[in-house]
C-alpha positions as CSV (number, residue, x, y, z in Angstrom):
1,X,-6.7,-2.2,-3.7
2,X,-4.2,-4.1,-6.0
3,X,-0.7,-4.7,-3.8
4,X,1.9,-2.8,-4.8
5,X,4.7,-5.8,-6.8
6,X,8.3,-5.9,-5.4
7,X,10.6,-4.3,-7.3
8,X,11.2,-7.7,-8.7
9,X,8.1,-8.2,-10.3
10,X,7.4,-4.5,-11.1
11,X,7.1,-5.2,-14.9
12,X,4.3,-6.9,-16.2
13,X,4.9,-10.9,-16.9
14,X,5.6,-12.0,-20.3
15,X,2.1,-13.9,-20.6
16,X,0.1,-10.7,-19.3
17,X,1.1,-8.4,-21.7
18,X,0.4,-10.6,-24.6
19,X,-3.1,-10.9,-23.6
20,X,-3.2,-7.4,-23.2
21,X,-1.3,-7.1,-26.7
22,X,-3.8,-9.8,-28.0
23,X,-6.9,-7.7,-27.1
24,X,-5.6,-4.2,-28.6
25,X,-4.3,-6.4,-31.9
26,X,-8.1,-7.4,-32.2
27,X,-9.5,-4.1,-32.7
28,X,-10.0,-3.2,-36.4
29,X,-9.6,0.4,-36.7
30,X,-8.3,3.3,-35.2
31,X,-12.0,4.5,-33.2
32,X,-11.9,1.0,-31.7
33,X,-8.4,1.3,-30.0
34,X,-9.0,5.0,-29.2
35,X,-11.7,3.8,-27.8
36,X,-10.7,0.6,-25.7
37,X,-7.7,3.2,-24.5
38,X,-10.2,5.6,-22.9
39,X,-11.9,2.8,-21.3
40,X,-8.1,1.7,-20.1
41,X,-6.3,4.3,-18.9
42,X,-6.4,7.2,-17.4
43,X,-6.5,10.5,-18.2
44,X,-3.1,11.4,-17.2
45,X,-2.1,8.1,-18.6
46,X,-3.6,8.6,-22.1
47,X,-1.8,12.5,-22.0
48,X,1.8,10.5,-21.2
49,X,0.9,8.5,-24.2
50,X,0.0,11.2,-26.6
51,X,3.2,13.1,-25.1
52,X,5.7,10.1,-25.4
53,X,4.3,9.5,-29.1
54,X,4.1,13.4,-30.0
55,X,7.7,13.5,-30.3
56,X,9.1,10.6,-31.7
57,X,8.4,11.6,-35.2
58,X,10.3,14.5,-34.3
59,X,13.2,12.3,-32.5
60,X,14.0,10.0,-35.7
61,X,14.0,13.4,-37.9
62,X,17.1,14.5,-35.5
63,X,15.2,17.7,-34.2
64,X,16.7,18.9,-31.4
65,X,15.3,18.1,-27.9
66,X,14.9,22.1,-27.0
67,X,12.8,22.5,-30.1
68,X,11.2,19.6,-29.6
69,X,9.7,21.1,-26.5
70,X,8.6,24.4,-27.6
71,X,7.0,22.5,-30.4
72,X,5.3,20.2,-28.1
73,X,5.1,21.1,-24.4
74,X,6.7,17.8,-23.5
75,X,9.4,17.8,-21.2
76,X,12.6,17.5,-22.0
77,X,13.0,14.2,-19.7
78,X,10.5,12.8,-21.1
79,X,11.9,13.4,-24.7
80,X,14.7,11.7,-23.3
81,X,13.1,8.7,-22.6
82,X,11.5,8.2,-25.5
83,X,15.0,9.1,-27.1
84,X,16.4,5.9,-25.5
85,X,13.5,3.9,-25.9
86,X,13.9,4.5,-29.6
87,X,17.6,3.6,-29.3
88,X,17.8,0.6,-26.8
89,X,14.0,-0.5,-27.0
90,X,12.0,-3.3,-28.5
91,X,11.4,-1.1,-31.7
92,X,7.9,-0.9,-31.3
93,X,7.9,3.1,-31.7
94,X,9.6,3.0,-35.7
95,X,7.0,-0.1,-36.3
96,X,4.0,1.6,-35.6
97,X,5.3,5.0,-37.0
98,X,5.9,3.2,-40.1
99,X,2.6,1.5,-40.5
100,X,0.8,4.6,-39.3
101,X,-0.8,6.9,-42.0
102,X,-1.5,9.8,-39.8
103,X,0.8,9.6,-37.4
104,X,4.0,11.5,-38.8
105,X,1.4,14.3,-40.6
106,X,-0.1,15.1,-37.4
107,X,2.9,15.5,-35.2
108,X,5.2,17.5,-38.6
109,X,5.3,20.5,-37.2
């Protein structure tokens, strides 16, 4: 079993994630990524993906958190979070909803 990191070293290093980032950016279309995700994570970790992603569409069109979740399921914590990620994060979230093609038709409600 992998040791648990000290709270220290709880985020991944800088070099680590880039491979990882290097390996998804390799994958040509969406079936591939899908894919390697499945192969990834887990279950529950592929559902708090979908979740987090779910609602930020909904998040940068200002729709309130409540109706957020009874649009969605997702917990209002966890629409939180992604509410501050979108604010105080790397801006990953508003770069790949702009690039996507599906993403903000799937998750209009």
């Amino acid at each position: 079993m992998k040791p648990r990191p000290t709270p220290a070293s709880a985020r991944p290093s800088d070099q680590a994630l880039q491979v990882l980032a290097d390996a998804i950016a390799s994958l040509q279309t969406g079936e591939e990524v899908a894919a390697f995700l499945r192969d990834l994570c887990t279950p529950a970790e592929l559902e708090a993906m979908v979740d987090r992603w779910a609602v930020v569409p909904l998040l940068l069109r200002g729709v309130p958190y409540r109706e957020i979740y009874e649009l969605t399921g997702v917990s209002v914590t966890t629409i939180g979070r992604v509410a501050r990620t979108l604010e105080r994060g790397a801006g990953g979230y508003a770069l790949a909803l702009g690039r996507s093609a599906t993403s903000s038709a799937e998750t209009t409600p």
